[in-house]
C-alpha positions as CSV (number, residue, x, y, z in Angstrom):
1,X,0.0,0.0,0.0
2,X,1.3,3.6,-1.0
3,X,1.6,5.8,1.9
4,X,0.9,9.5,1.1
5,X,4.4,10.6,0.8
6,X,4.7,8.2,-1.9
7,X,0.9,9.3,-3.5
8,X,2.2,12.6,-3.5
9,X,5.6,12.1,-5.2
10,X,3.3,10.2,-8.3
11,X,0.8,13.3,-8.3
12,X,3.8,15.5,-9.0
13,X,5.2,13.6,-11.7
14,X,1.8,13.3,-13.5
15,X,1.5,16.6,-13.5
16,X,5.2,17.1,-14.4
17,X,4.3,14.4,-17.7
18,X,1.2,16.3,-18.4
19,X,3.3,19.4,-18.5
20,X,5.5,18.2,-21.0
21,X,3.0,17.0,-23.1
22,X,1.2,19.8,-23.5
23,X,4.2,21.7,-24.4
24,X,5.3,19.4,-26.3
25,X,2.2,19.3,-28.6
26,X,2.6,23.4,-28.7
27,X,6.1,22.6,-30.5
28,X,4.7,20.5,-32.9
29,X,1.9,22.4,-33.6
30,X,4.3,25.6,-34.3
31,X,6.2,22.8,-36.7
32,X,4.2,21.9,-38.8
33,X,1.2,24.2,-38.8
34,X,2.1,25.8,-42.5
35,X,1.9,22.1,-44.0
36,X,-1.4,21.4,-41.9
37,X,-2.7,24.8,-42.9
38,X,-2.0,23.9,-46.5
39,X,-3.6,20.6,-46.1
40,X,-6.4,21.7,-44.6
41,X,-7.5,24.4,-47.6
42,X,-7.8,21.8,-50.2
43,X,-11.7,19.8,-49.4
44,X,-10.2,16.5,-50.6
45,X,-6.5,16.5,-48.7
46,X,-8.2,17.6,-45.5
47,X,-11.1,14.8,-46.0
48,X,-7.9,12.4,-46.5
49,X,-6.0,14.1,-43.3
50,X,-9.4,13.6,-41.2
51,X,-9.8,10.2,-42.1
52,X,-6.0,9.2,-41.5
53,X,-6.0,6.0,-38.7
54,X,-9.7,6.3,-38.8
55,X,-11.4,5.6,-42.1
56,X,-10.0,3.0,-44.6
57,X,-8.2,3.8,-47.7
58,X,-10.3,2.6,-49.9
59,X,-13.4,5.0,-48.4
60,X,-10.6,7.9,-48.6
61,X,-10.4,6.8,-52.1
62,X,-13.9,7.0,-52.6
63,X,-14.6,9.8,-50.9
64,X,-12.0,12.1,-52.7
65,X,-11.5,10.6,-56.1
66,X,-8.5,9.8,-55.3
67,X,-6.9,6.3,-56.3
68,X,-5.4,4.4,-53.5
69,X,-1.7,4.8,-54.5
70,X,-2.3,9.0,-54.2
71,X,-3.3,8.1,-50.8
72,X,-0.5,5.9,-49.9
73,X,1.8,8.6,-51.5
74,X,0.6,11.5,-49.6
75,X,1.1,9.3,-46.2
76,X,4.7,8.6,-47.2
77,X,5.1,12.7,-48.0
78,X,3.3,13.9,-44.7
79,X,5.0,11.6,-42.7
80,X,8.6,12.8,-43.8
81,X,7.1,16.2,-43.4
82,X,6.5,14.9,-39.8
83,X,2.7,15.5,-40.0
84,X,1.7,11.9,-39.7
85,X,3.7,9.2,-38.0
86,X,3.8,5.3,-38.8
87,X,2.2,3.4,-36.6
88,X,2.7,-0.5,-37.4
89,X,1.1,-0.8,-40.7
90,X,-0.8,2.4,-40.4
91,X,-0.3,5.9,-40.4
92,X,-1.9,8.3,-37.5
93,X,-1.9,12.1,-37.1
94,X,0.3,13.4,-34.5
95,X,-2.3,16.4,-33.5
């Protein structure tokens, strides 16, 4: 059993981790927010950035006109752009 001393010590570093999370995400956003803002003009890319790690490709594709390898190339492009990151076999946004 944790005394309070100890509860205490683990309250302060989850704050201290939620701090640095938080700033974290402002550095990112600072990053990249002229890619994502350029993404985000153009109806079919930002239907494509929405649906990222949430929709299947092959709805994307539908959904945009836009043939499954376009897809697939504008993940491999965002992620070296450091918008999306791989996650196993799919990609997920990072904000």
């Amino acid at each position: 059993m944790a005394t309070r001393i100890q509860k205490q010590i683990l309250s302060d570093e989850l704050k201290a981790l939620l701090r640095i999370e938080e700033l974290l995400k402002v550095l990112v956003k600072t990053a990249v927010s002229t890619d994502i803002a350029t993404i985000l003009k153009d109806k079919n890319l930002r239907t494509v950035y929405d649906g990222t790690g949430r929709v299947a490709v092959k709805e994307l594709a539908r959904a945009t006109g836009f043939s499954v390898g376009k897809i697939s190339g504008l993940w491999q492009a965002w992620e070296q752009a450091g918008i999306l990151v791989k996650d196993g076999g799919q990609y997920r946004r990072i904000l």
